[in-house]
N, C-alpha and C positions, 0 to 999 in steps of 0.2 A: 504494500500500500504506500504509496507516495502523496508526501502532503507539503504542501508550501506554509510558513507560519511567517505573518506579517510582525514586525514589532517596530516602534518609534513613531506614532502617532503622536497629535497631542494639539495645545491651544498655542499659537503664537500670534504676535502683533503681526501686522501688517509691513513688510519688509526683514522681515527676520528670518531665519534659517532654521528646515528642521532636514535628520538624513533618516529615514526610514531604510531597515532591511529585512530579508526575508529570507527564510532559511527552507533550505529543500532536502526531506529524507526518505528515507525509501529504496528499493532498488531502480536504477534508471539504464537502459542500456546506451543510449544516447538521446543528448539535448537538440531539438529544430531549433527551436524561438525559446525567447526570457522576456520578458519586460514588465511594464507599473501599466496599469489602468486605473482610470477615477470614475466614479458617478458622485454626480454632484445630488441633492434635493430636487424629486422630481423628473432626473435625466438621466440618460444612457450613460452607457458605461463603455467612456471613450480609452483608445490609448493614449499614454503620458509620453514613454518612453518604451526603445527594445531592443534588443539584441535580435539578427534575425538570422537564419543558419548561418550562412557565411561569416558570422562577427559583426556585418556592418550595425551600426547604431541607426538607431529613426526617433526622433522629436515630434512630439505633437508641435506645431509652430507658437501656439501659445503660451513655450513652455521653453522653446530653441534659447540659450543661452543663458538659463537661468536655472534649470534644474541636470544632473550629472549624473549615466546610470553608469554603472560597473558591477561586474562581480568577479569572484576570485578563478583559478586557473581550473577547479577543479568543478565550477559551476553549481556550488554547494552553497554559496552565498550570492547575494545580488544586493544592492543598494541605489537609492535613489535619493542623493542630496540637492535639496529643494534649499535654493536662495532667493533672495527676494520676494518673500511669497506675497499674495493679493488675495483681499478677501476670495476675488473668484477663482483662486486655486481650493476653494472649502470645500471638501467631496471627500468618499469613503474612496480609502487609494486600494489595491486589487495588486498581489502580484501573481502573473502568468509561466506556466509551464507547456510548453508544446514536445511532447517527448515521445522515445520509443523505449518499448520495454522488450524485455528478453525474448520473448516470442514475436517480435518485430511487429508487433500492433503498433499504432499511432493513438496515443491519449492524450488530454487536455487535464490541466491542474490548476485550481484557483485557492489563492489561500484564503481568508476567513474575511482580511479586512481590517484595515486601521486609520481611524477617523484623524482626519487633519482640519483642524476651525484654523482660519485668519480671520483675528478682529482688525476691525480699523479704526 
């Protein structure tokens, strides 16, 4: 069973910095895609950020230059350090698994969810 577990949510002001990460355990045979998803109040549940097979990175454009995804070599961790944040980054942030498992199936993993408020 493989599960994503989001942590580092939280209240911050309006310009301030928070880095959420999210941890993946389980057996994996190999990773496709990584990345952060948000639904904000009311809305879908957009992408933020991703790793897509190949390595390349993609930004939601709302988001280009101001938030930073990485994870480690072994794709056990992932992180998403959020600067400058705006009230309308407020949304339940999601991180994603797109993976194969030993029997070479293709599955999806979402972790639980970790609420980030910007006041202003």
């Amino acid at each position: 069973q493989v599960e994503l577990r989001e942590s580092g949510g939280g209240l911050v002001v309006a310009g301030g910095s928070l880095r959420l990460s999210c941890a993946t355990s389980g057996s994996i045979a190999s990773i496709n895609t990584m990345g952060w998803y948000r639904q904000g109040p009311g809305g879908q549940r957009d992408m933020v950020a991703e790793f897509t097979r190949d390595g390349r990175v993609n930004y939601a454009g709302s988001v280009k230059g101001r938030f930073t995804i990485s994870r480690d070599n072994l794709k056990r961790w992932m992180h998403l350090q959020m600067n400058m944040l705006q009230p309308e980054d407020t949304a339940v942030y999601y991180c994603n698994s797109k993976f194969i498992g030993f029997r070479g199936d293709e599955y999806e993993q979402w972790g639980q969810g970790t609420q980030v408020t910007v006041s202003s």
